[in-house]
C-alpha positions as CSV (number, residue, x, y, z in Angstrom):
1,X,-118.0,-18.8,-97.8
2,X,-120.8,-20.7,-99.7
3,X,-121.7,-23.8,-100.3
4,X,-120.1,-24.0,-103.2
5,X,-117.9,-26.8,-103.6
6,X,-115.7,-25.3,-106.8
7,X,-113.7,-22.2,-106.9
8,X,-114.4,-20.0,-109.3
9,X,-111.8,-18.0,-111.7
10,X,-112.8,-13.9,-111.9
11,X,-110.6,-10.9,-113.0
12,X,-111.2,-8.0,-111.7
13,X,-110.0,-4.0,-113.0
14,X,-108.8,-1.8,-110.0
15,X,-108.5,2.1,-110.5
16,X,-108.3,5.1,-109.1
17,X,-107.5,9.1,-109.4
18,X,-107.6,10.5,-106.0
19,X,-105.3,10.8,-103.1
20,X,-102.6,7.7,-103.8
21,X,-104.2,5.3,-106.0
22,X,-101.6,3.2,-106.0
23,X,-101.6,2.4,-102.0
24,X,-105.6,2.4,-102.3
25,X,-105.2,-0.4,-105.3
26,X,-102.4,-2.9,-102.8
27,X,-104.6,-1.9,-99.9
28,X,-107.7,-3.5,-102.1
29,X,-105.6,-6.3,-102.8
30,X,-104.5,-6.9,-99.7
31,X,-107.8,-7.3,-98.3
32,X,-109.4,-9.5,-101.2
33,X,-106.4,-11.7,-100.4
34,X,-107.4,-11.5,-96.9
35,X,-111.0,-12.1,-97.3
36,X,-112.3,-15.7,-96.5
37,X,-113.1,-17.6,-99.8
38,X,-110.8,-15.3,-101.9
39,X,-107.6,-16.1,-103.3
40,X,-105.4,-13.1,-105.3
41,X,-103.8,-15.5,-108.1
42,X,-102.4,-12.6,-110.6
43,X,-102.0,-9.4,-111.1
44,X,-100.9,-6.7,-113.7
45,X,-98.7,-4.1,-113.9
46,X,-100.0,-0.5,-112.8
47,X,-101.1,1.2,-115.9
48,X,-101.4,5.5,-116.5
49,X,-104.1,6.1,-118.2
50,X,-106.0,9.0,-119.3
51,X,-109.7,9.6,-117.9
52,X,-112.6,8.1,-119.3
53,X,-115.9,9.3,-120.0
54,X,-115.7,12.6,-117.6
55,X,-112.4,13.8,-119.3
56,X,-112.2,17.0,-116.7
57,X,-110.3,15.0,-114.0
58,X,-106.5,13.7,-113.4
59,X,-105.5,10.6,-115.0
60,X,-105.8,7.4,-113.3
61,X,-104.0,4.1,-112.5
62,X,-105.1,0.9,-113.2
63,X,-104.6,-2.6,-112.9
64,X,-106.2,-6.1,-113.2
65,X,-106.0,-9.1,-111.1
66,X,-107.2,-12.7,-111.6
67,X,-108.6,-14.0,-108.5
68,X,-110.0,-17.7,-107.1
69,X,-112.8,-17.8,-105.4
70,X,-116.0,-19.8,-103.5
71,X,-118.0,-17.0,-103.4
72,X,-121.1,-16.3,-105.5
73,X,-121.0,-13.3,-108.1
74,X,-123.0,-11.3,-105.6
75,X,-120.8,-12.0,-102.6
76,X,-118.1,-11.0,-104.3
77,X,-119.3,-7.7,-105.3
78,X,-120.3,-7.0,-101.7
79,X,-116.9,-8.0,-100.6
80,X,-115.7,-5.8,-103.3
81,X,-118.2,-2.7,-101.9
82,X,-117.1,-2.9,-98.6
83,X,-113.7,-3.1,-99.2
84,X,-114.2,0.2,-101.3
85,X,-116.2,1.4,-98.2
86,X,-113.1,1.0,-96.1
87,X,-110.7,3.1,-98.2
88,X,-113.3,5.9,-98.2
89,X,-114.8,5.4,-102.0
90,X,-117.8,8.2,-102.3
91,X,-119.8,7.6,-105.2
92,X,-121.0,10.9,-106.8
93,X,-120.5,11.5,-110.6
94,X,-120.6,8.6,-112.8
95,X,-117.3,8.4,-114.4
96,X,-115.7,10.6,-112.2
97,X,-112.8,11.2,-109.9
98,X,-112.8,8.1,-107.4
99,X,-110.0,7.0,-105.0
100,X,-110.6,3.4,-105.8
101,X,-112.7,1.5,-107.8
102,X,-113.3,-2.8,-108.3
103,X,-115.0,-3.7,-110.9
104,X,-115.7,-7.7,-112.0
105,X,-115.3,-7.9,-115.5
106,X,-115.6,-11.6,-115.9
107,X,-116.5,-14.4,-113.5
108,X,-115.8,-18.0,-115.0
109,X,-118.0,-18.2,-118.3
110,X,-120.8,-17.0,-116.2
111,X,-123.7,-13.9,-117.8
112,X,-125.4,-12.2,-115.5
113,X,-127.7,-9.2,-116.3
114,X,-129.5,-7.7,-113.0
115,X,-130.6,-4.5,-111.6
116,X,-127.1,-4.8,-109.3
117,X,-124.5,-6.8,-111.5
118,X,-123.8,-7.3,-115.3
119,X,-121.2,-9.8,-116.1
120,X,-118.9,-9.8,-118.3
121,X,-118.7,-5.8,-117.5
122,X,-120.7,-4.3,-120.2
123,X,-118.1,-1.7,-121.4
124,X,-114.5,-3.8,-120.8
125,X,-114.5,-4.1,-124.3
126,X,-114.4,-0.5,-125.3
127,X,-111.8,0.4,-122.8
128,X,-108.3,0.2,-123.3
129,X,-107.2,0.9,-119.8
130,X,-109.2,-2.7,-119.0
131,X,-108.2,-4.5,-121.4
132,X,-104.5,-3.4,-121.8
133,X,-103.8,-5.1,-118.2
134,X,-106.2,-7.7,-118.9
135,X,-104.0,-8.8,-121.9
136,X,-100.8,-8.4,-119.7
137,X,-102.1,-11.4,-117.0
138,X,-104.7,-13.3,-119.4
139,X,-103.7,-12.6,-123.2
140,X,-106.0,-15.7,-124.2
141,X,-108.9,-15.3,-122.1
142,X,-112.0,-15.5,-124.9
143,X,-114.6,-13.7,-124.4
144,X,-117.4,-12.8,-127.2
145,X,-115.2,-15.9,-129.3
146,X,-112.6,-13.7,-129.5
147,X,-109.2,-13.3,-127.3
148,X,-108.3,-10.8,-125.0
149,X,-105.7,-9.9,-127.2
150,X,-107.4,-9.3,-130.1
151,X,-110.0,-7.2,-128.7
152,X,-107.0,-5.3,-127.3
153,X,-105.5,-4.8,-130.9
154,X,-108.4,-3.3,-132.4
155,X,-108.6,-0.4,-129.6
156,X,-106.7,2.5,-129.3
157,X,-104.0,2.5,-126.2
158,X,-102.4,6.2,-126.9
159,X,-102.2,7.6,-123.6
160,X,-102.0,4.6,-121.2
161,X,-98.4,4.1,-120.3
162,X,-96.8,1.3,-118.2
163,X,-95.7,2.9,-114.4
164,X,-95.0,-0.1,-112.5
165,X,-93.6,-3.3,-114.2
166,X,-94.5,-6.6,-112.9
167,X,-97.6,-8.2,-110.9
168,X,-95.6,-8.4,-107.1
169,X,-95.6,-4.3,-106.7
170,X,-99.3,-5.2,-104.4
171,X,-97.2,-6.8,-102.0
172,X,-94.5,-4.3,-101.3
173,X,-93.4,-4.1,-97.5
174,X,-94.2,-0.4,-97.9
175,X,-97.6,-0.8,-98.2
176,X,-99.2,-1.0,-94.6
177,X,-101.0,-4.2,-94.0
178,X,-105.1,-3.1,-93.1
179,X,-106.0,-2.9,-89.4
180,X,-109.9,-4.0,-90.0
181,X,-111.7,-6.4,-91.6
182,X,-113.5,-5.1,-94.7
183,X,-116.8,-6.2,-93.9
């Protein structure tokens, strides 16, 4: 942890397409949860939803989570790396099949715009199968002076279908607990 004093708020989107997505997205839960200076506070539904950008692929699942945390933007996404590491993430085609992803779409009010981080996450706003989970755990989160919600209302959702109701499915006993640390 830093020497931060304050926790921060961020929300994070979780995905995937390969192998079981859904396991892969508890198992990244799991170990945020797990991971010193991070606290899992929220988290959506699983969502269907159709691919994105490189349409040639099987749909995905997705789901957001709001998190608490003491680490800095950039420790977080490291935490968030490794932890994709560990469930065997291979980062080929941009867009494309993936057995998990972690992306940080906001992080308290904060902009950042480097060469290994851009907050908010540039595109959440075009994307239904961000915002649509979003909206479930954070309907009035602002961002741009507008509500989640209504950012949500003015894209089109056909195609992304509720699986999994509720924001506990993560913590099914089903799910094997991780035997290593993520980092």
């Amino acid at each position: 942890m830093t020497g931060r004093n304050r926790k921060a708020r961020a929300f994070l989107c979780l995905g995937g397409n390969l192998g079981e997505p859904e396991r892969a997205m508890a198992e990244a839960l799991q170990a945020l949860d797990a991971s010193p200076g991070i606290c899992v506070i929220r988290v959506s539904s699983v969502y269907r939803t159709p691919p994105w950008g490189k349409l040639d692929q099987p749909e995905f699942l997705n789901a957001a989570a709001e998190i608490e945390t003491g680490l800095t933007p950039h420790e977080l996404l490291s935490q968030c790396l490794a932890i994709e590491r560990m469930l065997k993430r291979e980062r080929r085609d941009r867009w494309g099949p993936r057995v998990i992803d972690i992306d940080i779409l906001t992080y308290d009010d904060e902009r950042i715009a480097d060469a290994t981080l851009e907050i908010p996450h540039p595109r959440m706003l075009q994307r239904a199968f961000v915002l649509l989970p979003l909206a479930e755990i954070a309907p009035g989160l602002v961002l741009e002076g507008t509500s989640i919600s209504e950012h949500m209302a003015r894209l089109d959702a056909s195609g992304v279908e509720q699986v999994k109701t509720g924001g506990e499915w993560w913590k099914n006993e089903a799910i094997r607990p991780l035997t290593r640390s993520p980092s």
